[in-house]
C-alpha positions as CSV (number, residue, x, y, z in Angstrom):
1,X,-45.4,28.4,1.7
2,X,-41.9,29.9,1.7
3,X,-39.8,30.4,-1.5
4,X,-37.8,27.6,0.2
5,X,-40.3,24.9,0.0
6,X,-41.5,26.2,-3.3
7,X,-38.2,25.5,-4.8
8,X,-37.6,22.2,-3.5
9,X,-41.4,21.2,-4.6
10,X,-41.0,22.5,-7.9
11,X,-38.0,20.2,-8.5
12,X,-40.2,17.3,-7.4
13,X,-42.8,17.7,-9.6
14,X,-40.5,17.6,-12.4
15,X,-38.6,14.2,-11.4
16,X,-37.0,13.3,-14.9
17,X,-35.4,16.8,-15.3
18,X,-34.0,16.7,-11.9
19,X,-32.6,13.4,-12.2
20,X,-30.7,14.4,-15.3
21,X,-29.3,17.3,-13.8
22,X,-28.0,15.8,-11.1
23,X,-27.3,13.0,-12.7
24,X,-24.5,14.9,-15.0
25,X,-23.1,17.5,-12.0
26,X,-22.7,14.1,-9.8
27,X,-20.5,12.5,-12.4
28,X,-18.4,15.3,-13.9
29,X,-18.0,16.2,-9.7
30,X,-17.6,12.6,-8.8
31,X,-15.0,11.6,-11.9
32,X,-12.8,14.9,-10.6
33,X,-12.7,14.0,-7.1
34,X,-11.9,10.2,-7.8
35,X,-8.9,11.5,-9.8
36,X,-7.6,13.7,-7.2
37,X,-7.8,11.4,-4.2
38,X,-6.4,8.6,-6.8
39,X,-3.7,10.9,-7.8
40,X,-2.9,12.0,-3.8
41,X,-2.9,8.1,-2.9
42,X,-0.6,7.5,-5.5
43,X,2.6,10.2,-4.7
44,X,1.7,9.1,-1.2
45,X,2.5,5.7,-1.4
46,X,5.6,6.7,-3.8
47,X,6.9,8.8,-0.9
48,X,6.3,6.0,1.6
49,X,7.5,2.6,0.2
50,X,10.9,5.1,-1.5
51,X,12.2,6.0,2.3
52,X,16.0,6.5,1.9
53,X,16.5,4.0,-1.5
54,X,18.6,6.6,-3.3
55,X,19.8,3.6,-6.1
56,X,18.5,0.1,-7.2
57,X,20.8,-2.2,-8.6
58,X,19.6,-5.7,-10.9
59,X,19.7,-6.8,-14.2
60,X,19.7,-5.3,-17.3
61,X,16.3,-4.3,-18.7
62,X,13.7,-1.7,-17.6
63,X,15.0,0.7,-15.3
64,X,11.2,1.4,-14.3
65,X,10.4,-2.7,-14.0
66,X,13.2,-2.5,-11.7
67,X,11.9,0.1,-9.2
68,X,7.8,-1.3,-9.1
69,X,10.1,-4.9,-8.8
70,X,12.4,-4.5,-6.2
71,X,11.0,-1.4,-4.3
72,X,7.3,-1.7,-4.6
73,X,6.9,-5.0,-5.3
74,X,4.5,-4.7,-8.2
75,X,6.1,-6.4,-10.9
76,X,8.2,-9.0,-12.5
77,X,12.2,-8.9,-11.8
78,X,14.4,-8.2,-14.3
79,X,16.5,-11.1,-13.6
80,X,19.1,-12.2,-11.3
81,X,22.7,-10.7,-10.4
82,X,26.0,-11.9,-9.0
83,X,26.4,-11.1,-5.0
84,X,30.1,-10.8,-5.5
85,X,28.8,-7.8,-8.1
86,X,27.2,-5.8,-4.9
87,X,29.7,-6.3,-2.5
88,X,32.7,-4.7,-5.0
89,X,30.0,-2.2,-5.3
90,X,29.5,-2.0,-1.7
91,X,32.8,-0.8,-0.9
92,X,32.3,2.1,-2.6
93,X,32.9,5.4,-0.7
94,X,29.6,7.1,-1.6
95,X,27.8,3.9,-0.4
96,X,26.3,4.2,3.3
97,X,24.0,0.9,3.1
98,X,23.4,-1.7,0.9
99,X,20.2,-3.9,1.2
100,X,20.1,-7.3,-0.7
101,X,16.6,-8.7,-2.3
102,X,15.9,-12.3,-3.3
103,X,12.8,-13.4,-4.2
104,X,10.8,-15.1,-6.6
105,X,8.3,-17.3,-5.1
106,X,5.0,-16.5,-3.0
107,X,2.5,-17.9,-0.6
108,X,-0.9,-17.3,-2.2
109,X,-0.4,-14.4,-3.7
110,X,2.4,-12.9,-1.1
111,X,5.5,-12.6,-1.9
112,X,8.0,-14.0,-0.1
113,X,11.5,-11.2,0.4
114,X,14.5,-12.8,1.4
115,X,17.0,-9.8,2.9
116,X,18.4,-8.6,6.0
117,X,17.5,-6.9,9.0
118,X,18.0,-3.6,7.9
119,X,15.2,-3.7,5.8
120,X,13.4,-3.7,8.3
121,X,15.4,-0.7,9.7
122,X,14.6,0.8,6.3
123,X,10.8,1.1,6.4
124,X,10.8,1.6,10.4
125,X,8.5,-1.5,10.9
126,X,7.8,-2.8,14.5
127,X,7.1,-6.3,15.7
128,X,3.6,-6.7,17.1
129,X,4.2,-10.0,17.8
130,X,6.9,-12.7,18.4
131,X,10.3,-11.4,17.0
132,X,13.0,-10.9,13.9
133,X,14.1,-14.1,12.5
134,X,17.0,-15.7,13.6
135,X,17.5,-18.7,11.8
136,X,17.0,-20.0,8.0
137,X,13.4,-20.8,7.4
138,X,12.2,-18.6,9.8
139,X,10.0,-15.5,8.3
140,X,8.3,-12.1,9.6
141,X,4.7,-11.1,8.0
142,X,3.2,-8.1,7.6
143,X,0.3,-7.4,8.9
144,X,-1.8,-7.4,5.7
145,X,-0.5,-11.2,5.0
146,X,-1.2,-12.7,8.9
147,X,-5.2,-10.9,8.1
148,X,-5.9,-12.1,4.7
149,X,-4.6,-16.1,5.4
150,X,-5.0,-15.6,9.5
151,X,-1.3,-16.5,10.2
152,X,-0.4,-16.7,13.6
153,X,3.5,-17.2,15.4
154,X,4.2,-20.9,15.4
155,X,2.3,-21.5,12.0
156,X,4.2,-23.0,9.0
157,X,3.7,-22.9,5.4
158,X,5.2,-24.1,1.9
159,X,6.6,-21.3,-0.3
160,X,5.1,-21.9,-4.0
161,X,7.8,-20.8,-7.1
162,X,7.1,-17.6,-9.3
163,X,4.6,-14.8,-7.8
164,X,1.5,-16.1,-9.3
165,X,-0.9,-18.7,-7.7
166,X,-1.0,-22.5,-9.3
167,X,3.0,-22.5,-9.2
168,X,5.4,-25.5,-7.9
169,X,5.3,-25.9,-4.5
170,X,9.0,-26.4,-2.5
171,X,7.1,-28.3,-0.4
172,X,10.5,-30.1,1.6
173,X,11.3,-26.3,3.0
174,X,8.5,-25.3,5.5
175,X,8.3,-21.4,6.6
176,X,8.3,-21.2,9.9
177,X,6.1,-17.7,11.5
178,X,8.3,-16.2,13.9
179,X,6.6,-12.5,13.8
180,X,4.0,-10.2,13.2
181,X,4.6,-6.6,12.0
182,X,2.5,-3.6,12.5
183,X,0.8,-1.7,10.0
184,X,2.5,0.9,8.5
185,X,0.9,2.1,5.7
186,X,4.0,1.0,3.2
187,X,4.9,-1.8,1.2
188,X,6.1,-4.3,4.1
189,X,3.1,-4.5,5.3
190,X,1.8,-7.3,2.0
191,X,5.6,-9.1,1.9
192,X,6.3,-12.7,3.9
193,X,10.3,-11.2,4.7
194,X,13.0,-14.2,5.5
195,X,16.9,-14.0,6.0
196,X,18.5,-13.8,1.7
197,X,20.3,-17.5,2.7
198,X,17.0,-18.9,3.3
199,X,16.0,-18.0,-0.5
200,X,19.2,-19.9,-1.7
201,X,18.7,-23.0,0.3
202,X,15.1,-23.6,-0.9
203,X,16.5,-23.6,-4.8
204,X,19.7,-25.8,-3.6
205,X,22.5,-23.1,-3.8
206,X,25.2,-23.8,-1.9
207,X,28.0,-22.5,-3.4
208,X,29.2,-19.0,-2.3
209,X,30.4,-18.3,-5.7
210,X,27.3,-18.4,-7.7
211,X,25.4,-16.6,-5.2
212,X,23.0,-14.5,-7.1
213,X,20.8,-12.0,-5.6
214,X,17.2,-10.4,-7.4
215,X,18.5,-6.7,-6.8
216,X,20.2,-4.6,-3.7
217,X,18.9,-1.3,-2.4
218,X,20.9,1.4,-2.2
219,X,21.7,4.4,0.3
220,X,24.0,7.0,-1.0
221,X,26.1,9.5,1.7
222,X,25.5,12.2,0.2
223,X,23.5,13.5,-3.1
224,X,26.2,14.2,-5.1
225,X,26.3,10.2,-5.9
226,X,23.2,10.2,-7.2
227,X,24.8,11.9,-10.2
228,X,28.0,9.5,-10.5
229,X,27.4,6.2,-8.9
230,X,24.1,5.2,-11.0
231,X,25.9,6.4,-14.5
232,X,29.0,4.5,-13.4
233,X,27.3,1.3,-13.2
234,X,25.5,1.4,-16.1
235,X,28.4,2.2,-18.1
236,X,30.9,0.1,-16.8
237,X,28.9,-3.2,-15.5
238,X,27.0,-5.7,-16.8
239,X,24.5,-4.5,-13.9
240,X,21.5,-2.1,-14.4
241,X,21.5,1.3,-11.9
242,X,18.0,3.0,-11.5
243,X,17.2,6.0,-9.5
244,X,13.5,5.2,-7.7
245,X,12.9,9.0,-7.4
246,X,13.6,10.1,-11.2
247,X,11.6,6.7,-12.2
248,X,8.9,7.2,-10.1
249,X,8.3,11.0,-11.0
250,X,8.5,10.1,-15.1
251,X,5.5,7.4,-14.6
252,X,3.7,10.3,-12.3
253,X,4.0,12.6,-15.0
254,X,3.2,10.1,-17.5
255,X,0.2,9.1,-15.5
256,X,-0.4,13.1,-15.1
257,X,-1.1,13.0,-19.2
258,X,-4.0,10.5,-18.6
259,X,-5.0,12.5,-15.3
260,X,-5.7,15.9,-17.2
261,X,-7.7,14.5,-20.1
262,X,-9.8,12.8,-18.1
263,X,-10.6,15.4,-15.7
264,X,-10.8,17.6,-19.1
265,X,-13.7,15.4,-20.0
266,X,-15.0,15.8,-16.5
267,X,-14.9,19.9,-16.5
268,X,-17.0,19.7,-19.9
269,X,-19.5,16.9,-18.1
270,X,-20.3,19.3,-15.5
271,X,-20.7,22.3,-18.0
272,X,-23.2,20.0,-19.7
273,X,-24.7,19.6,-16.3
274,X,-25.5,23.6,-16.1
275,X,-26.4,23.8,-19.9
276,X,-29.2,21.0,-18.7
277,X,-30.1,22.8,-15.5
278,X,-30.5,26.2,-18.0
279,X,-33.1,24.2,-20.3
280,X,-34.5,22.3,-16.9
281,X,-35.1,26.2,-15.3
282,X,-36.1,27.1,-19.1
283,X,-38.8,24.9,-19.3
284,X,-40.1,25.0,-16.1
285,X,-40.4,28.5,-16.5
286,X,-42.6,28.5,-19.7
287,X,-44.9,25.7,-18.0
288,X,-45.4,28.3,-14.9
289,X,-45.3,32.1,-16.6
290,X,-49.2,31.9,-15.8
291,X,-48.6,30.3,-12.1
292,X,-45.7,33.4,-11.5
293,X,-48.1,36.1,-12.3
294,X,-50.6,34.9,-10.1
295,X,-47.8,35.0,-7.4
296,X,-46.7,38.3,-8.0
297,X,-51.0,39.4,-8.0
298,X,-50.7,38.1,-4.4
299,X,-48.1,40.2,-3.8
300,X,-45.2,38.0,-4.2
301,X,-42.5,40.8,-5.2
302,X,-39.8,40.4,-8.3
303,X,-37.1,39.9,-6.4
304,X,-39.0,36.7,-4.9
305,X,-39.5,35.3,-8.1
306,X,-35.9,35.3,-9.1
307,X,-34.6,33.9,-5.3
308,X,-37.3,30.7,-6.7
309,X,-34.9,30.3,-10.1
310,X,-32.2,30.7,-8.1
311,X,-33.0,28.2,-5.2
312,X,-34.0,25.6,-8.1
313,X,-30.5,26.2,-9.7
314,X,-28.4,26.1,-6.3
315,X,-30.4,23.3,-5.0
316,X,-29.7,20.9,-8.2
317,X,-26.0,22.0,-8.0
318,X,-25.3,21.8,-4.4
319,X,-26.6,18.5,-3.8
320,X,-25.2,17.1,-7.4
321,X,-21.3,18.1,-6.0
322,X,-21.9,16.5,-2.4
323,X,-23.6,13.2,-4.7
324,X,-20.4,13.4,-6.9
325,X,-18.1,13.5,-3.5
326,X,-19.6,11.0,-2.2
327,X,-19.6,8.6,-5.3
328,X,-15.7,9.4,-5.7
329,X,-15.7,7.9,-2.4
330,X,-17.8,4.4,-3.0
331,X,-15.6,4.5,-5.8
332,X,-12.3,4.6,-3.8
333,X,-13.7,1.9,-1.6
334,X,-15.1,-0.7,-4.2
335,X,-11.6,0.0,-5.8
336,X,-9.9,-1.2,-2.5
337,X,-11.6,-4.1,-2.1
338,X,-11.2,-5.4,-5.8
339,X,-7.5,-5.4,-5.8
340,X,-6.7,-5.2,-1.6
341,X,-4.2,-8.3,-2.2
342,X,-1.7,-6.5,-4.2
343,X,-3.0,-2.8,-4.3
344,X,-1.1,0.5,-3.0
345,X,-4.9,1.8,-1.1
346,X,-4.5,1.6,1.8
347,X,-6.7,4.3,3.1
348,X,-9.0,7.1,1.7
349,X,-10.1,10.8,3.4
350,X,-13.5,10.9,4.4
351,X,-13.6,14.6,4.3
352,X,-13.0,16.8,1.6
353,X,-8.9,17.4,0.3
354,X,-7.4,20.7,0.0
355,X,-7.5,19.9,-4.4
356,X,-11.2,19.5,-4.1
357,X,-12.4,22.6,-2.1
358,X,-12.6,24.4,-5.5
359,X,-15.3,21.6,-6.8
360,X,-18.1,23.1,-4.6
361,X,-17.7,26.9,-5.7
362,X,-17.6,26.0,-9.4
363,X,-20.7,23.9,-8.8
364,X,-22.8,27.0,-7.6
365,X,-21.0,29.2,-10.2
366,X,-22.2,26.9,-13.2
367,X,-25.8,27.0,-11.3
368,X,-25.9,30.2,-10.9
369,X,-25.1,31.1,-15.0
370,X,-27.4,28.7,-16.0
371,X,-30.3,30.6,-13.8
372,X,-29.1,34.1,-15.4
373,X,-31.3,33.7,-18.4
374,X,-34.6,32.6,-16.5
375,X,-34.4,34.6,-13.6
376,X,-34.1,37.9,-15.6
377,X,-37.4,36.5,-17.7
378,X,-38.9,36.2,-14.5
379,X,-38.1,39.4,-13.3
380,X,-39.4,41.1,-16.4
381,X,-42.6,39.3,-16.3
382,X,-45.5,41.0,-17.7
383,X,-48.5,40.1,-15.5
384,X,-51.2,42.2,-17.5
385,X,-50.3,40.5,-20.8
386,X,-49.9,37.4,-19.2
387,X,-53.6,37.2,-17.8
388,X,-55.1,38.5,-20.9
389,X,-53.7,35.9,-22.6
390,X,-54.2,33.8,-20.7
């Protein structure tokens, strides 16, 4: 029997041990990996669904309920602001576009984005099917809304008020379906988009003058209004300016804080894992000092006895990362499906990412410290004292 097979029964025979020891390298592995793909998923979706937006404009409130409201679509607006507010702002000479939102009601669990056709523009999104609306009551879906409900061109529905389910529905203004975007990875792809006038006529406002709008997006000419234009508003408007990419990267460092403890927790998990492998390879040793110096009476050599720790140790590591991989995995999957309605997953890598190459080396390091201490006491095993006492 080779020291191979040895190894690999030996583990076997001692099922409890083995279990535990993988058990802890799988979930200090597994909880690391989950954190870096979550973590890569996350500033990949801020850099998707933030495009060009340089400045958001709404009410006053949270500058960071702002962003997740009006850009990622995530949250409760901060209220509602005069239209004749964005266009003075809109003939600003820093200003290159100027994107209006309105919204506040859903279609099961959808929201429902009245704007223009430059939002589309924004987020390059391409009709699959049909075309752009044309006229008032006429929408585009993305392509996550026409899977979930099965919407097709021609179908109509009844917008319901607020952006939870169980809400009044405006049920004497039917939607009309006259397209079908592609899927683009971004935010578009879960909103029900219709023309901003459309929005207004389903709450009965017909006078230009108290036109309100939920918030306007923002495209700058050049940077150097990202430091005055935001600051000007704020200080001298009743409106609220935010800045998507400052906001965005103080919740991802924010978020970081959490991040690092966790996968501090995780580090010390998988040096328990090798402190159980040590007592494991301990053990096992004790139970089969007698069994070892028979090996090396048949000629098995030193060296052959420490490859057997070794193999043990690299064999309970090894397979404990690739469980841990894989369970980061499930756990990016079951994760997708639980929230797929509103969530920002919408894929995960199959194979490994450049943050987790490192998880696989420091797996066979901490194996192969925690076989230092057997392997040298088999290696300086004493076969005459060993058979006489035994």
């Amino acid at each position: 029997m080779t020291i191979f097979k040895l190894s690999w029964r030996n583990l076997v025979g001692s099922p409890l041990n083995t279990i535990l020891s993988l058990l802890l390298m799988s979930l200090g592995v597994g909880i690391i990996s989950l954190l870096i793909l979550l973590n890569n998923e996350m500033k990949q979706q801020v850099k998707n669904n933030l495009k060009e937006i340089d400045m958001v404009v709404g009410a006053k409130g949270s500058p960071l309920q702002l962003i997740l409201s009006s850009v990622y679509h995530i949250d409760n607006p901060t209220g509602n602001i005069p239209l004749n507010s964005i266009n003075k702002l809109k003939k600003n000479r820093l200003v290159d576009l100027v994107i209006p939102l309105s919204y506040g009601d859903s279609y099961k669990g959808f929201r429902i984005v009245g704007s223009t056709h430059d939002y589309f523009d924004l987020y390059n999104a391409e009709i699959k099917e049909g075309r752009r609306w044309e006229g008032g009551f006429e929408v585009v879906i993305g392509s996550d809304v026409a899977k979930t409900h099965n919407l097709q061109i021609g179908d109509n529905f009844y917008g319901t008020h607020g952006l939870l389910k169980g809400g009044h529905i405006h049920d004497n203004y039917a939607y009309n379906v006259v397209g079908i975007l592609n899927f683009s990875g971004t935010v578009i792809d879960k909103l029900i988009l219709t023309d901003y006038h459309s929005v207004w006529d389903v709450h009965n406002k017909d006078d230009d003058s108290e036109m309100e709008i939920t918030a306007a997006l923002f495209k700058f000419k050049n940077p150097s209004a990202l430091i005055k234009l935001p600051r000007q508003v704020n200080e001298t408007t009743n409106l609220q300016a935010a800045v998507p990419l400052f906001e965005m990267n103080r919740l991802i460092n924010l978020l970081g804080i959490g991040f690092n403890s966790i996968q501090f927790i995780a580090v010390v998990i998988m040096i328990v894992s090798g402190l159980s492998i040590f007592i494991s390879l301990y053990n096992s040793l004790k139970r089969r000092r007698y069994e070892l110096a028979l090996m090396r009476v048949h000629g098995a050599s030193r060296w052959q006895l420490v490859r057997l720790i070794q193999f043990e140790a690299l064999f309970l590591s090894v397979l404990g990362a690739i469980c841990g991989l894989l369970l980061s995995r499930l756990s990016i999957y079951i994760i997708s499906s639980l929230v797929s309605e509103n969530n920002t997953i919408n894929n995960f890598p199959l194979t490994l990412v450049v943050e987790e190459f490192w998880l696989l080396p420091s797996a066979l390091l901490i194996g192969i410290f925690a076989a230092l201490i057997p392997t040298l006491q088999a290696y300086r095993t004493n076969i005459p004292k060993l058979l006489i006492d035994a």
